[in-house]
C-alpha positions in Angstrom: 71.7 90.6 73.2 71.7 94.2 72.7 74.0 97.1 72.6 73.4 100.8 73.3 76.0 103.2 72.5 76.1 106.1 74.8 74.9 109.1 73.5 78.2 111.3 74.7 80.6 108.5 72.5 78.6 108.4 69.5 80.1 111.6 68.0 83.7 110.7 68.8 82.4 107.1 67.2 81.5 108.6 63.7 84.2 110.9 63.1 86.4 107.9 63.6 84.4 106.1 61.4 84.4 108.9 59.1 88.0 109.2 58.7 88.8 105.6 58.3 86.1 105.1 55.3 88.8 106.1 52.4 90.9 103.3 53.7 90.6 100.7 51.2 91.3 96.5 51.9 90.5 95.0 55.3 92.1 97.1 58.5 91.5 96.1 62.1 89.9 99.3 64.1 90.2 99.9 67.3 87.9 102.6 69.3 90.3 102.2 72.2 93.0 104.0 70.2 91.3 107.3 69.5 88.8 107.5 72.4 89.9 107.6 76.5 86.5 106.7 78.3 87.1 103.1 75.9 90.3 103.0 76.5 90.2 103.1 79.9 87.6 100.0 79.8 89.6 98.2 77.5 92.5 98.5 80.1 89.9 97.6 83.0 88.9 94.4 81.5 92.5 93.6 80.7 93.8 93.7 84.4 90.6 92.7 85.9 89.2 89.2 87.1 87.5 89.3 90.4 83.7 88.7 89.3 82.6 91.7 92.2 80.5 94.6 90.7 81.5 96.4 93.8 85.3 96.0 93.1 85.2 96.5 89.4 83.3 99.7 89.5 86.5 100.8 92.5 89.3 99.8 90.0 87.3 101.3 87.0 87.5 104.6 89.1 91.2 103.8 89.7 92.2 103.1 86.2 89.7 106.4 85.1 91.8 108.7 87.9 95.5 107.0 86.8 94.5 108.5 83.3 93.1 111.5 84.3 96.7 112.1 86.4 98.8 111.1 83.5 97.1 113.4 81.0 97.4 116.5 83.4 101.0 115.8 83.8 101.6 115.4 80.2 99.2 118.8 79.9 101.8 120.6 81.9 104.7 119.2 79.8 102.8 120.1 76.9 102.2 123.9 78.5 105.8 124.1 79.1 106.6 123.5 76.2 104.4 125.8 75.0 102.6 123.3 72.3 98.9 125.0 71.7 98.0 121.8 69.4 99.0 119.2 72.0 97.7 121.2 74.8 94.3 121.4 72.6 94.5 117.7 72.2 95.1 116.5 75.9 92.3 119.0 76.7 89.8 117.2 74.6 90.8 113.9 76.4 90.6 114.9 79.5 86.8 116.3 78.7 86.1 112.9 77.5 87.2 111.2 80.4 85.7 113.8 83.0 82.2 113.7 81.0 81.9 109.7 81.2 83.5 109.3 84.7 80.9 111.9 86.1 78.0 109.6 84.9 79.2 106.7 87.2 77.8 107.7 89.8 74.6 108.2 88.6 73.9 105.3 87.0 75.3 103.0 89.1 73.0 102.1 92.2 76.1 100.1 93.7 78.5 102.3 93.2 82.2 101.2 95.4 83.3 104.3 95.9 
């Protein structure tokens, strides 16, 4: 079996990588923490177990939306608050999210939606 990583996580991948590798003894990593698009699959095959393509591409739009929502709220809480860094921060998020959930579409033949 092989595994291709996508070409738009890649960078978010190393500079993970990178700033883990002074961490000395054994620590568990997990991609899911720093990056949304992963996180969002992570949380997709958590709460998923119909074996449909059609219905897990629908609820991986659902879950991909939910955290689009939340991070837009918590923008505006972060703009109220008047929090340049955090706004910064969600905005980065949200780019990840928008730039992988745009490529469903496109490379999905069967897509539910």
């Amino acid at each position: 079996m092989k595994y291709e990583l996508l070409p738009l996580i890649k960078p978010d991948l190393l500079r993970y990588l990178a700033s883990i590798s002074n961490e000395t003894g054994r620590i568990r990593v997990s991609f899911a923490d720093v990056n949304e698009s992963a996180y969002v699959l992570r949380e997709v095959f958590r709460t998923y177990d119909d074996d449909s393509s059609e219905e897990w591409q629908a609820r991986c739009m659902e879950v991909f939306d939910e955290r689009i929502n939340m991070l837009l709220d918590l923008f505006r809480y972060a703009q109220s608050m008047g929090d340049g860094d955090w706004m910064r921060q969600i905005e980065g998020r949200l780019e990840q999210l928008s730039t992988i959930k745009s490529l469903i579409p496109e490379n999905s033949g069967n897509y539910a939606r």
